[in-house]
C-alpha positions in Angstrom: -25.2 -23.5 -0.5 -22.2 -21.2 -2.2 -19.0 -20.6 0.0 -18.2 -17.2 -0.7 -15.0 -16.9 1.8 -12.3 -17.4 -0.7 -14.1 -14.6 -2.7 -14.8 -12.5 0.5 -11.0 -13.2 0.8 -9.6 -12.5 -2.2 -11.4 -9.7 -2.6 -10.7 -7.9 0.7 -7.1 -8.4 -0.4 -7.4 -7.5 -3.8 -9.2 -4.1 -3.1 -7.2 -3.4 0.1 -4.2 -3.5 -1.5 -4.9 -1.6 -5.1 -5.2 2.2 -3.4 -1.5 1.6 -1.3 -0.5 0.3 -4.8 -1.5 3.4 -6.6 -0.6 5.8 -4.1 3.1 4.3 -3.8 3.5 5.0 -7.5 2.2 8.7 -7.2 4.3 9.1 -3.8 7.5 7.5 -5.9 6.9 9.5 -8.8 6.6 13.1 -6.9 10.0 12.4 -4.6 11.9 11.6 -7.8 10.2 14.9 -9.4 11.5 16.7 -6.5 14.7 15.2 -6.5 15.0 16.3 -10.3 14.1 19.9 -9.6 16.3 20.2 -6.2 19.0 17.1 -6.1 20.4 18.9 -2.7 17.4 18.4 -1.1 17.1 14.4 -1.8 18.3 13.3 1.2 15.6 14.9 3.2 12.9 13.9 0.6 14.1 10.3 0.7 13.7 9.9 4.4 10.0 11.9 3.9 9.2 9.1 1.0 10.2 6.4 2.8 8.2 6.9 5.9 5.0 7.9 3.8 5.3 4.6 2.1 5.7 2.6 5.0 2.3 4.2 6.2 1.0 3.4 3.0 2.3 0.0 3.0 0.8 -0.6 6.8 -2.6 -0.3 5.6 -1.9 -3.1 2.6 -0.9 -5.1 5.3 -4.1 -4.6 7.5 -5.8 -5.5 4.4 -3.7 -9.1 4.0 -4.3 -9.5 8.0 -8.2 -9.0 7.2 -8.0 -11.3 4.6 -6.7 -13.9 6.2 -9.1 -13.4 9.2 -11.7 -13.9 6.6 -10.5 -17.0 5.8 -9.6 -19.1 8.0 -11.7 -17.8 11.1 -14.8 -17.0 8.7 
């Protein structure tokens, strides 16, 4: 029989964490847009980026935490 956990794994963590990963580049790239058309205003859109990418980062982690359930509880 094939033990497919480490793929299960790997792949949970792989795919969990590719949309955060896009969707931090996109967030990055539209704050420093906004910063480049309104640099008085890049205080408040720093504070505004930085919380959306903790979110986004939170669910790459609850992706690694799933990941990690997979494989050593699996």
């Amino acid at each position: 029989m094939v033990n497919l956990v480490p793929l299960a794994a790997g792949l949970a963590i792989g795919l969990g964490a590719i949309g955060p990963g896009i969707g931090i580049g996109i967030l990055a790239a539209g704050a420093l847009n906004a910063i480049g058309r309104n640099p008085e205003a890049s205080g408040l859109i720093q504070v505004n980026m930085f919380i959306a990418i903790a979110f986004a980062e939170a669910i790459a982690i609850y992706a690694l935490v799933i990941a990690l359930i997979i494989k050593f509880v699996a």
